[in-house]
VOGU-3710 file (C-alpha; in Angstrom, 3 decimals, decimal comma):
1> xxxxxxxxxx> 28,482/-54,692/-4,626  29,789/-51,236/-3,634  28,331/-49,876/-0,152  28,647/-45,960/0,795  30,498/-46,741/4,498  29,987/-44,148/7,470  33,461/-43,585/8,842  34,447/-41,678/12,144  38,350/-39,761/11,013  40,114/-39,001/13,716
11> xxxxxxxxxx> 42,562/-35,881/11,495  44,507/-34,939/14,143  45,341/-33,624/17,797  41,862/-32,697/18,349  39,364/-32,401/21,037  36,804/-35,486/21,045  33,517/-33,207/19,253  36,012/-32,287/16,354  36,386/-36,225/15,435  34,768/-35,887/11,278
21> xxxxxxxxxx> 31,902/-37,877/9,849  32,968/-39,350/6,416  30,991/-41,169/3,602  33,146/-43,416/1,304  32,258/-45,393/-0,991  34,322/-48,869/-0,845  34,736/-51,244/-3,498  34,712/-54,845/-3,991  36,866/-56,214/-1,286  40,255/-57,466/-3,152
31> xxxxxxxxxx> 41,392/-60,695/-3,539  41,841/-62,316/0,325  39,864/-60,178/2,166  36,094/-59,617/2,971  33,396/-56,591/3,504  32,717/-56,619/6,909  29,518/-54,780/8,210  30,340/-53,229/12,110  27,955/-54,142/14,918  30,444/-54,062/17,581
41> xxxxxxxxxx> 33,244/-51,308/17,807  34,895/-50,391/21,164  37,112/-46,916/22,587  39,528/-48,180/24,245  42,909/-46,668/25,847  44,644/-46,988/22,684  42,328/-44,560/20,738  42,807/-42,471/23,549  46,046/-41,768/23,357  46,147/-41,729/19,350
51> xxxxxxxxxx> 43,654/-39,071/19,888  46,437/-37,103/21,771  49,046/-38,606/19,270  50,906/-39,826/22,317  50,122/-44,146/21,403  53,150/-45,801/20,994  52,972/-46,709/17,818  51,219/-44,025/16,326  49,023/-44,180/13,030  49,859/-41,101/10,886
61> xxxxxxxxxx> 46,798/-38,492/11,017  44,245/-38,562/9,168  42,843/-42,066/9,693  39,992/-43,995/11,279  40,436/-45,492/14,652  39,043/-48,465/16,236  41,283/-51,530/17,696  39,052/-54,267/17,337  35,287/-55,054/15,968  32,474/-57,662/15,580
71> xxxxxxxxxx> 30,448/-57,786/12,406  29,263/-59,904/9,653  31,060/-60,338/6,144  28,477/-59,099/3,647  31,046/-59,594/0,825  33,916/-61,945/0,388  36,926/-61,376/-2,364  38,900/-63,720/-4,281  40,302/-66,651/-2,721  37,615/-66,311/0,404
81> xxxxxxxxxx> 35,449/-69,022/1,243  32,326/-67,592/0,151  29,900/-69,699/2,441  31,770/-66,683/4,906  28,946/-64,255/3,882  26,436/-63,856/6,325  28,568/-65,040/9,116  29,642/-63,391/12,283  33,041/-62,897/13,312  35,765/-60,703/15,656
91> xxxxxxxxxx> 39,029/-58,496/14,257  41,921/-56,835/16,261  42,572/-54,013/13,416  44,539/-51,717/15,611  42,720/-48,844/13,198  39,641/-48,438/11,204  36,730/-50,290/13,379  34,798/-47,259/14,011  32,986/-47,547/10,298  29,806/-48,872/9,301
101> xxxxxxxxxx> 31,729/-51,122/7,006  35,175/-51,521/6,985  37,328/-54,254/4,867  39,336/-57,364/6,897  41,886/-59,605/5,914  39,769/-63,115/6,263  43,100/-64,318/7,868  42,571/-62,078/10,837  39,017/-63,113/11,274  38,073/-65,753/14,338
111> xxxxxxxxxx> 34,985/-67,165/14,576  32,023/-66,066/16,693  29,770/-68,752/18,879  26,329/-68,169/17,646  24,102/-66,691/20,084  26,727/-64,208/21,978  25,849/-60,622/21,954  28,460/-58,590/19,689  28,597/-55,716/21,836  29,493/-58,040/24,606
121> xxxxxxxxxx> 32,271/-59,859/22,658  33,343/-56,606/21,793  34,369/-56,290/25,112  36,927/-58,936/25,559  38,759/-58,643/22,257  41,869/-57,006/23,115  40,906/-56,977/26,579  40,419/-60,332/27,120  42,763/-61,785/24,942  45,425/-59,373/26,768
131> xxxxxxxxxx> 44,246/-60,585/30,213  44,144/-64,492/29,014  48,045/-64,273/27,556  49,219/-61,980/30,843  47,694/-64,866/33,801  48,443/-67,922/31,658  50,973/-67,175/29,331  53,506/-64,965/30,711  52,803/-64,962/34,994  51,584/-68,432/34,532
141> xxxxxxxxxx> 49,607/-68,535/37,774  48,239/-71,371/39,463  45,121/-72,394/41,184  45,919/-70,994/45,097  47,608/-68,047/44,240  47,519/-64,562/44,825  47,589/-61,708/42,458  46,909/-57,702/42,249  45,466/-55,902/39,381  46,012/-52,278/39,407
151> xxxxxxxxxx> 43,012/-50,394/37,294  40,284/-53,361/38,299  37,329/-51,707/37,239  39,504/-51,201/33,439  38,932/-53,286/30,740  41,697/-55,975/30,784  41,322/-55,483/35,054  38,040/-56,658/34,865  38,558/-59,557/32,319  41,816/-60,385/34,671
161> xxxxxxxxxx> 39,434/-61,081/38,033  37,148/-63,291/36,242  39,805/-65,150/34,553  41,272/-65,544/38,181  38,435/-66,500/40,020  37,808/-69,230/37,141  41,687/-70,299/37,835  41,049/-70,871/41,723  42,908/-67,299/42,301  42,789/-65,036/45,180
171> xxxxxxxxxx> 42,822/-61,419/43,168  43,193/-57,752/44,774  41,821/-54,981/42,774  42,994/-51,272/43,249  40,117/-49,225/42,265  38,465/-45,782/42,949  35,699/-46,731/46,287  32,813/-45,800/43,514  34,036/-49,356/41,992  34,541/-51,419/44,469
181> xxxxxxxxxx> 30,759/-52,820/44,481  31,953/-54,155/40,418  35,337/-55,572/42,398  33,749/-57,946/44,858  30,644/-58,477/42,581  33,896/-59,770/40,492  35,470/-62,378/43,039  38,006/-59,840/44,053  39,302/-57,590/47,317  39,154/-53,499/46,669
191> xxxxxxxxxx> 41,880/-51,601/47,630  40,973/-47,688/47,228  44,277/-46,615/45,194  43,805/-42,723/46,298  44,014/-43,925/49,885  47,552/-43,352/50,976  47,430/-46,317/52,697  46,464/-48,568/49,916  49,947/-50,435/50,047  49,821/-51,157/53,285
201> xxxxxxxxxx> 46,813/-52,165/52,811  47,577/-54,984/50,160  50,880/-55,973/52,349  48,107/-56,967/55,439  46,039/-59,212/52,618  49,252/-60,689/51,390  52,166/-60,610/54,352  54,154/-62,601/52,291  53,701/-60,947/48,875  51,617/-61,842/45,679
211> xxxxxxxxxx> 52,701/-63,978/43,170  51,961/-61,559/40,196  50,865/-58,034/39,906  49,380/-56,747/36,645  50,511/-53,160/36,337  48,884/-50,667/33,670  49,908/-47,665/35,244  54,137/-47,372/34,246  56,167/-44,732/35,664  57,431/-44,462/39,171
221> xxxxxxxxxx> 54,612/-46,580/40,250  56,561/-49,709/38,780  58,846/-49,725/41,542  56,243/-50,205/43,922  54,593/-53,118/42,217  57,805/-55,017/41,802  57,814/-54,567/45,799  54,736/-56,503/46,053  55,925/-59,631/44,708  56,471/-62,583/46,936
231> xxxxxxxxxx> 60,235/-64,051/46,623  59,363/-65,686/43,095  56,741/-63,561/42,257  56,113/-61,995/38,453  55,305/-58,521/37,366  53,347/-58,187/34,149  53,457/-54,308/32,850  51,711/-53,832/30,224  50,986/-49,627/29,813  51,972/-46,203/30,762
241> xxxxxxxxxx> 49,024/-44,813/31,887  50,757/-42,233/34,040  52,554/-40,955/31,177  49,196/-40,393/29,575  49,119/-36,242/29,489  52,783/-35,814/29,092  54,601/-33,989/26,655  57,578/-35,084/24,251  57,874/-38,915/23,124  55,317/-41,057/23,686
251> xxxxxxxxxx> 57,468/-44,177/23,147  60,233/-42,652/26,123  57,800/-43,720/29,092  57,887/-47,388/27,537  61,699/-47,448/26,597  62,528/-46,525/30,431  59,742/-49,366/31,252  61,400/-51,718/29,274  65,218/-51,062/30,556  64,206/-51,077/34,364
261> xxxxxxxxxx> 61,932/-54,331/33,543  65,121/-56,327/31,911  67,311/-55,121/34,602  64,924/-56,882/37,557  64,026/-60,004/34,924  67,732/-60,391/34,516  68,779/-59,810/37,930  69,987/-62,488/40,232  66,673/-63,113/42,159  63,885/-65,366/41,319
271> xxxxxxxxxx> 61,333/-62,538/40,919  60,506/-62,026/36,918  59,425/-58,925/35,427  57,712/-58,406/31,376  56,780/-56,107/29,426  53,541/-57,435/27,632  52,898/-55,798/23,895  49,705/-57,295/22,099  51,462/-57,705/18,904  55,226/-59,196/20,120
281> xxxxxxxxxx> 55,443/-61,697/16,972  54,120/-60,146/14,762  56,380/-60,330/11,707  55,771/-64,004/12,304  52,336/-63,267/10,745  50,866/-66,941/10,488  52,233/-67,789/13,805  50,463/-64,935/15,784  47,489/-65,403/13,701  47,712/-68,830/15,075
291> xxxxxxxxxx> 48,420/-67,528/18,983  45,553/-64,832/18,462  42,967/-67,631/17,239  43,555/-69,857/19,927  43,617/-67,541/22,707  40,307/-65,751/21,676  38,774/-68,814/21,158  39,457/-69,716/24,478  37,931/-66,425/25,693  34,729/-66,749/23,799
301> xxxxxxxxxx> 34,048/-70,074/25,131  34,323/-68,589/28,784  32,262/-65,727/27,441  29,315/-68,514/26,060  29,670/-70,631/29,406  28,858/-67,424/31,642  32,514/-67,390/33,036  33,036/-63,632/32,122  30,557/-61,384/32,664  31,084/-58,427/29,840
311> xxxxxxxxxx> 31,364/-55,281/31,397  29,695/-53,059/29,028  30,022/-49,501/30,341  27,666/-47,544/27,783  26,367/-48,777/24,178  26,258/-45,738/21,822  25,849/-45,632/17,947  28,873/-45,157/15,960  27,490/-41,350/14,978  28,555/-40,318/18,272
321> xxxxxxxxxx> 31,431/-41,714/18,873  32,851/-38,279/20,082  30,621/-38,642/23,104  31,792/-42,502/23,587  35,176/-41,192/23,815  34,687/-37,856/26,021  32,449/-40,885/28,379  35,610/-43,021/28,262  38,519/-40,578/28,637  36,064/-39,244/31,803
331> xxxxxxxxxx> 37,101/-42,506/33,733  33,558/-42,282/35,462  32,814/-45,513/34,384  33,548/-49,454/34,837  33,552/-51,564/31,620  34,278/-50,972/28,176  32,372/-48,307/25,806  31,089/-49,920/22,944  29,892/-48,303/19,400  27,032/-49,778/17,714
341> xxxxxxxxxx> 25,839/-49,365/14,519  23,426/-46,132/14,038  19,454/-46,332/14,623  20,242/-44,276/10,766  21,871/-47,746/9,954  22,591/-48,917/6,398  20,693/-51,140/4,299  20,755/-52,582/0,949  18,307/-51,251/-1,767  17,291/-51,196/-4,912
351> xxxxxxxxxx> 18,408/-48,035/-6,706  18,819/-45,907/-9,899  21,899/-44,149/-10,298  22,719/-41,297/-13,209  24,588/-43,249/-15,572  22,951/-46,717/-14,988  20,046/-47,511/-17,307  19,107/-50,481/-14,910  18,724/-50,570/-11,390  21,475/-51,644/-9,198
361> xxxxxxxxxx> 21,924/-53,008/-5,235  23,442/-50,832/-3,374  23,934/-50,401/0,868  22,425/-46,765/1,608  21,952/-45,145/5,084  17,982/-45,193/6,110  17,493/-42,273/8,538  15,751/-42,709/11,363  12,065/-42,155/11,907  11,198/-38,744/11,923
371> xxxxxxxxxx> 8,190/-37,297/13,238  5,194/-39,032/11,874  7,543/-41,581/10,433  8,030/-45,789/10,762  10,646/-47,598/9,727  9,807/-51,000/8,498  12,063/-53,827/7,806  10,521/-55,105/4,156  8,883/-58,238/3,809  8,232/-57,936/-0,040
381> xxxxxxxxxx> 7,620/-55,365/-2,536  6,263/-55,432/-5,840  7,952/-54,313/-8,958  5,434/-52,440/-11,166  5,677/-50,161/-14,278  6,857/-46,812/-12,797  9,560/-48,434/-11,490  11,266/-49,492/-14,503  10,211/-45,753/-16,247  12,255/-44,393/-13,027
391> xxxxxxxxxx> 15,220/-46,761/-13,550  15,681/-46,477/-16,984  15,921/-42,938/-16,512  13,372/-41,660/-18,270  11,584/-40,929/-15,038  14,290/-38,612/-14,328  13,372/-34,843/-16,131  9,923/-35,650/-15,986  9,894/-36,221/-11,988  13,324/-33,674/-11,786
401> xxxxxxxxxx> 15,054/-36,466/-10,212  18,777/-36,256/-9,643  21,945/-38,186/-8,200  21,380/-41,854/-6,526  17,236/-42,530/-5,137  15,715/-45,571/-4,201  12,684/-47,952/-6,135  9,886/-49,371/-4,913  6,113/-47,724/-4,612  4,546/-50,755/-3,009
411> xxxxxxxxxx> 5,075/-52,851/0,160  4,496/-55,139/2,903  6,493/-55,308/6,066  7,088/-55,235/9,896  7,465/-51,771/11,763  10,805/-51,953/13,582  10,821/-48,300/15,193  8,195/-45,283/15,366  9,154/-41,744/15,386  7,804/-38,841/17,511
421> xxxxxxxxxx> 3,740/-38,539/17,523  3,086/-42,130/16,277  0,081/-43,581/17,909  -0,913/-46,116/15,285  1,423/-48,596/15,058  4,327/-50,024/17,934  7,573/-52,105/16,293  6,413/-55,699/15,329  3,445/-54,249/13,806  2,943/-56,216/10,121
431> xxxxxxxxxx> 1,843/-53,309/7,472  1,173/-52,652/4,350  2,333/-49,155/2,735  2,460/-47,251/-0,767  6,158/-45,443/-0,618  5,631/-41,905/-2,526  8,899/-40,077/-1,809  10,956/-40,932/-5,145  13,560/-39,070/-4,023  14,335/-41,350/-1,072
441> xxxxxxxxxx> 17,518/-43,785/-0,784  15,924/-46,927/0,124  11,670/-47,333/-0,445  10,275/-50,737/-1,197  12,712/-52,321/-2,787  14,879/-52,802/0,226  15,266/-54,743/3,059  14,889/-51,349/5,534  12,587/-48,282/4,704  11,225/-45,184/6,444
451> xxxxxxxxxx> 7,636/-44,322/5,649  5,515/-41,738/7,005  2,559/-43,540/9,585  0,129/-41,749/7,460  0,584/-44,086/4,198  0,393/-47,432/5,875  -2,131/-49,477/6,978  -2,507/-52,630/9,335  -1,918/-55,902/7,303  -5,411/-57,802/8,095
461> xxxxxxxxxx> -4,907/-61,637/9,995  -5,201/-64,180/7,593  -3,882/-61,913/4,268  -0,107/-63,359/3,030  1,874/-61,045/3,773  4,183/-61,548/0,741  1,353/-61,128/-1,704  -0,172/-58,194/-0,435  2,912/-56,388/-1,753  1,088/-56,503/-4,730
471> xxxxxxxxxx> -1,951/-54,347/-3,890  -0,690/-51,129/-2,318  0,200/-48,679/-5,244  -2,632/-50,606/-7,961  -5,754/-50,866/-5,551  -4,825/-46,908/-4,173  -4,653/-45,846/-8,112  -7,684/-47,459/-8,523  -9,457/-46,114/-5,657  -8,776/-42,469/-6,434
481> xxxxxxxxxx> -9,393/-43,219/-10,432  -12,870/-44,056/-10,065  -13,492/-40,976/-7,613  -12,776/-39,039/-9,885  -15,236/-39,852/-11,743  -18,051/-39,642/-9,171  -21,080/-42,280/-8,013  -21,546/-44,303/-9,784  -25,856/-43,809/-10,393  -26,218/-47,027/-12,501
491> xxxxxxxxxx> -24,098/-45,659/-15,095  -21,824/-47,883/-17,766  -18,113/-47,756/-17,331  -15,725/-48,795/-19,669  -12,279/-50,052/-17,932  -9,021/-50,255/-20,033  -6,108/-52,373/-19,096  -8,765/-54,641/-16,986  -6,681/-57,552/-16,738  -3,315/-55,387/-15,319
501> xxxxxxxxxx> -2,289/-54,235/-12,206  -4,645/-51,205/-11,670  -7,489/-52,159/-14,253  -8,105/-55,694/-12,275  -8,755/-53,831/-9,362  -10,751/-50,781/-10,904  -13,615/-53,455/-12,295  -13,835/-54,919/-9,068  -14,292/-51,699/-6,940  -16,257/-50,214/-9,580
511> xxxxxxxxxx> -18,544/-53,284/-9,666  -18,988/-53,038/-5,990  -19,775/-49,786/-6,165  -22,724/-50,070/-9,235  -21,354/-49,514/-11,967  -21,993/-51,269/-15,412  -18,572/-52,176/-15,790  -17,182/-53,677/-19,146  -13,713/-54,556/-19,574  -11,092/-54,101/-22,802
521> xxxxxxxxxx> -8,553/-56,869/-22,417  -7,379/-59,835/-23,940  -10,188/-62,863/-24,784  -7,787/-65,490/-22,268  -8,366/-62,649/-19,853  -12,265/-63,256/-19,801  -12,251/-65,502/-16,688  -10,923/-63,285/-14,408  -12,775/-60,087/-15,550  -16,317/-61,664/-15,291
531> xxxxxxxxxx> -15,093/-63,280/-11,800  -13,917/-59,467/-10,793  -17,340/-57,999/-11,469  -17,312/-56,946/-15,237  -20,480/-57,390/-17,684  -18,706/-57,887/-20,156  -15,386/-58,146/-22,131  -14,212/-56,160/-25,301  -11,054/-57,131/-26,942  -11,310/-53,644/-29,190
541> xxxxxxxxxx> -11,896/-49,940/-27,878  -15,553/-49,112/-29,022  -16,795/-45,877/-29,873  -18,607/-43,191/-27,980  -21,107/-45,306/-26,129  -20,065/-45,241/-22,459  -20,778/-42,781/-19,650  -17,688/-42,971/-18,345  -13,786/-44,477/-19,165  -11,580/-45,335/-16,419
551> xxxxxxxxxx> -8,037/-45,447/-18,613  -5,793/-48,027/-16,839  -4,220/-48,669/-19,811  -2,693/-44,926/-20,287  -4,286/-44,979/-24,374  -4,709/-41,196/-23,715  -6,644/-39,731/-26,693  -7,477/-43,067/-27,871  -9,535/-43,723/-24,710  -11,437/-40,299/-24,750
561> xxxxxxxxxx> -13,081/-41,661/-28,188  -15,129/-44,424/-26,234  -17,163/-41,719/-24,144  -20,044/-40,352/-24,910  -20,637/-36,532/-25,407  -21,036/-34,645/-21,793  -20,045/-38,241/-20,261  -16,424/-38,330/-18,093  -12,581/-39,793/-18,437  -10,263/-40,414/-15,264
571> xxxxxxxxxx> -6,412/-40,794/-16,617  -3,276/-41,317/-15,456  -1,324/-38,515/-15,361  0,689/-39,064/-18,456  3,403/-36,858/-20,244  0,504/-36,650/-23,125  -2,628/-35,841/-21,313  -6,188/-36,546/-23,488  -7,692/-33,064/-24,389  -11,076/-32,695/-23,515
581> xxxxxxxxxx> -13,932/-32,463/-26,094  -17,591/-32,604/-26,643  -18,332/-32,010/-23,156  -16,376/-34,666/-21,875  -15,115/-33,720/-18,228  -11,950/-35,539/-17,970  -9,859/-36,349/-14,279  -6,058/-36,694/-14,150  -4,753/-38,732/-11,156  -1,321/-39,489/-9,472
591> xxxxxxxxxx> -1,826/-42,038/-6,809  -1,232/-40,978/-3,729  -0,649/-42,331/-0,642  -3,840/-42,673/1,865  -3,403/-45,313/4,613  -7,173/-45,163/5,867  -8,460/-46,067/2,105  -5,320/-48,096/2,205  -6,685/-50,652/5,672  -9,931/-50,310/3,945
601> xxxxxxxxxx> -8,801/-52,271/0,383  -6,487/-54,914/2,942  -9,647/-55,584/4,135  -11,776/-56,138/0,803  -8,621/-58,064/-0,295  -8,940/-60,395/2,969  -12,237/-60,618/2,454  -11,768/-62,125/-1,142  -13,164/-59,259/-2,983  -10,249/-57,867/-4,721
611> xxxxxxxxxx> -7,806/-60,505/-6,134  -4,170/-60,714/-5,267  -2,702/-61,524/-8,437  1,235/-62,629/-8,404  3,380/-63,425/-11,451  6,388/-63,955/-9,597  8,584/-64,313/-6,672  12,405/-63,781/-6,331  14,819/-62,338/-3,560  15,848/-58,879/-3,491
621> xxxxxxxxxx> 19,521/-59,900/-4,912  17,917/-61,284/-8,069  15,762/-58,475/-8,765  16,861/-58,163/-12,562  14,567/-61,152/-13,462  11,853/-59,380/-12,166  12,330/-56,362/-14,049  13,290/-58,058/-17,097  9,786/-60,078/-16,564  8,086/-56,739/-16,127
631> xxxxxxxxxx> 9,465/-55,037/-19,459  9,010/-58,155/-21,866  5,329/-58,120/-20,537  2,728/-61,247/-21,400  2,005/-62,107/-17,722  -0,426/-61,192/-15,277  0,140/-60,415/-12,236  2,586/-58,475/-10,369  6,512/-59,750/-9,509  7,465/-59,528/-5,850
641> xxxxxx> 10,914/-59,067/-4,854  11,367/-60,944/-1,430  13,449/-59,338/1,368  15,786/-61,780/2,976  15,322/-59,691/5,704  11,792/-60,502/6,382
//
């Protein structure tokens, strides 16, 4: 499967709005690794500084950023477990989360509890497997004690206060006053940090010192944190926050860090001091795989018991991600920003591409709902004979198609958005539509589509929703066929093709409406043309004895040779049109889409007076049996392809 990804490239020292939208198209993931589709995606501090070029360890511009992300593996490679597809799990990447689909090592991948929000995991990825490995793992604080974390409101601060208050520790938050509502709401004490009293303040809630401070800030700052500690208190320092806007090396702030942290660790007191760095261990890849597992395991069970409370700052779609980060970098907010995937999200369809002569799955981007628009998550759709004229690419210079479009005139699903103007259907609306735009990237043969309001129609109660797939595009043709030939006055009609997709359904709204109707199909098709409505059946065209010819079989000239003279032909529109003679007026149609005549067939379908006719069922993914069914011909009916979406 190859899927066209939506990537945010960050290509150099830039200001947030010049961040660049990229399609690429990714392959198969290789052997060990999986396709993961983004739901989650996060800015953190880390692609706030790369965005300056001042992180200390610096990716080399151009290249996508994102530390960490939740998604589901829609494709597995070699070697990978392939009961993985489908499933839902976290990555710390360090780069390349902020795509719609990005590809993971299936080592890196840990497990997601069914049931948590991804958004809110995405908040305590990094965060809270940084905060779980600072308490327990290096200040290793127990139940009774006392602790201050500067930047409380932050992502790992906030993660750090529930983690404490779940411990049995007293925590002290230093925090702008416009957080310190989130603070207590958080177990903690504020301390307003631009007070210049604040260390006062935190020596009167702890006289005798704290027994670890947490200290993102760096710089001179340091000093003061290391004076909080009780006698065998610990300093965690894990960022240089201060050093954020400076100029020169971005790696000096942490070097100077690191050589005044050793010198207290190593000094003859019992105070300790560390440096914490995320990926310490590293080159021992399957043992901090191992660490990493564990620890966010650990997190996402307190996350699925209520013990951490994700503090989601803003939810924005990946699209505009240079607003996340301008929102994030404002440090107006409390909580994490989190990308989402677009409301233009991607979805798999059926397409025709210019060197395929069969149709192929692909993942396209569906825009969002325009004006006058719904987009419909697809419950089936049926494959009929256009659609394999369009994918063989024949349909190409005769429609002036070009490059990649989707398949799929008919189709039955559930409205998931509206767009502007849309008073006729609300999401979780079931419809049925006829999809006319053949140049878009996903129509009916897809899980997701965008249709305009105007060409769908309510799906009556009591009407499978899966079969009515079928009717859409044949019952609309057949509408518009017969008006084109006028009332019908007790006149004969002759109907071609009776027995297929848009003949059955001409002799039965032809018979309702009083006509003579006799049908030309196949003798083991005579049950189902008499129960439609038809007088008779013919197995061979006659001559010139009817008033009219409704040519669902496309026999073109052929067909104008069984009206009478001064009598009347409706046709396909066909690359070789039937010339009109002796009088005959003849009508050229191509359906159209008409949602009003559209709810009014649902309903003569519900009622039981036009017959939903189904040769087949398969899903989506096995949609060359279908078309394979359709070309070698012999059954009635139409074949549905089934949207595991649905």
């Amino acid at each position: 499967m190859t899927v066209t990804a939506l990537e945010i490239v960050l290509p150099g020292k830039v200001a947030p709005h010049e961040l660049q939208q990229v399609n690429r198209q990714l392959p198969a993931p290789a052997a060990g690794h999986v396709l993961l589709r983004m739901e989650a995606t996060g800015v953190s501090f880390a692609e706030q500084q790369m965005r300056l070029g001042r992180y200390y360890d610096q990716p080399a511009f151009p290249f996508v950023p994102g530390y960490d992300v939740v998604g589901t593996v829609v494709e597995t490679g070699q070697g990978v477990d392939a009961a993985m597809a489908g499933r839902r799990y976290a990555a710390v990447t360090k780069i390349g989360g902020w795509a719609s689909h990005l590809e993971v090592d299936a080592a890196d991948l840990v497990p997601v509890p069914d049931g948590l929000d991804p958004a809110a995991v995405e908040t305590v990825l990094v965060n809270g497997i940084t905060a779980w490995q600072m308490l327990h793992g290096l200040a290793k604080v127990r139940s009774g004690g006392t602790i201050v974390v500067l930047g409380a409101n932050g992502g790992v601060g906030s993660t750090l206060l529930q983690l404490a208050r779940h411990a049995g520790i007293t925590a002290i938050g230093t925090a702008s006053a416009r957080h310190h509502d989130l603070v207590r709401a958080l177990g903690a004490t504020p301390v307003d940090y631009t007070d210049p009293g604040w260390l006062g303040r935190i020596r009167q809630l702890a006289p005798d010192g704290v027994h670890a401070v947490f200290d993102h800030v760096g710089g001179p700052g340091l000093k003061q944190s290391w004076q909080m500690l009780r006698r065998d208190g610990t300093l965690v320092s894990y960022g240089a926050a201060s050093a954020k806007n400076d100029e020169g090396n971005p790696q000096l702030p942490f070097i100077a860090a690191y050589a005044r942290i050793k010198q207290w660790h190593y000094s003859p007191n019992p105070r300790s001091a560390y440096q914490y760095n995320f990926w310490d261990g590293l080159k021992q890849r399957d043992t901090f795989r191992a660490r990493l597992r564990r620890d966010l395991t650990e997190v996402l069970r307190l996350l699925a018991e209520g013990v951490i409370t994700p503090q989601i700052a803003a939810r924005l779609p990946l699209s505009r991600a240079a607003d996340a980060l301008v929102l994030a970098e404002s440090r107006t907010v409390a909580g994490k920003v989190v990308l989402v995937p677009d409301p233009t999200a991607t979805t798999r369809a059926l397409v025709s591409e210019p060197e395929s002569g069969a149709p192929v799955l692909r993942t396209v981007h569906v825009p969002a709902p325009g004006a006058g628009e719904l987009r419909v998550r697809v419950t089936a759709a049926s494959v009929d004979p256009v659609d394999l004229f369009l994918a063989g690419g024949a349909g190409r210079a005769v429609y002036g198609l070009t490059g990649t479009f989707g398949l799929g005139s008919s189709l039955t699903g559930i409205v998931t958005a509206v767009g502007d103007d849309v008073t006729t259907f609300a999401p979780g609306d079931r419809i049925a539509a006829a999809h006319a735009d053949l140049s878009a990237p996903a129509r009916g043969h897809a899980e997701e589509t965008v249709v305009p309001a105007e060409a769908a129609a309510p799906l009556p109660d009591g009407l499978d929703p899966v079969d009515a797939a079928s009717l859409p595009l044949n019952a609309l043709t057949a509408a518009q066929l017969l008006d084109v030939l006028g009332p019908a006055d007790g006149r004969t009609l002759l109907v071609t093709g009776a027995a297929g997709g848009v003949g059955g359904y001409a002799v039965a709204l032809a018979a309702r409406a009083g006509w003579t109707v006799t049908a030309l199909a196949r003798a083991s098709d005579r049950g189902f043309v008499l129960r439609a409505g038809a007088r008779e059946l013919v197995t061979t065209l006659p001559g010139p004895v009817f008033d009219a010819v409704l040519d669902a079989a496309v026999l073109e000239s052929a067909a104008l040779g069984a009206v009478r003279d001064g009598g009347a032909l409706a046709a396909l529109t066909s690359a070789r049109p039937a010339t009109a003679e002796r009088g005959v007026r003849t009508g050229l149609v191509a359906s159209v889409p008409d949602g009003p005549r559209l709810a009014e067939l649902l309903e003569l379908a519900a009622e039981g007076v036009l017959e939903l006719r189904v040769a087949g069922r398969v899903p989506l993914e096995q949609a060359a049996t279908a078309y394979e069914a359709v070309a070698a011909g012999g059954r009635r009916g139409r074949w549905l392809l089934v949207s595991a979406s649905r």
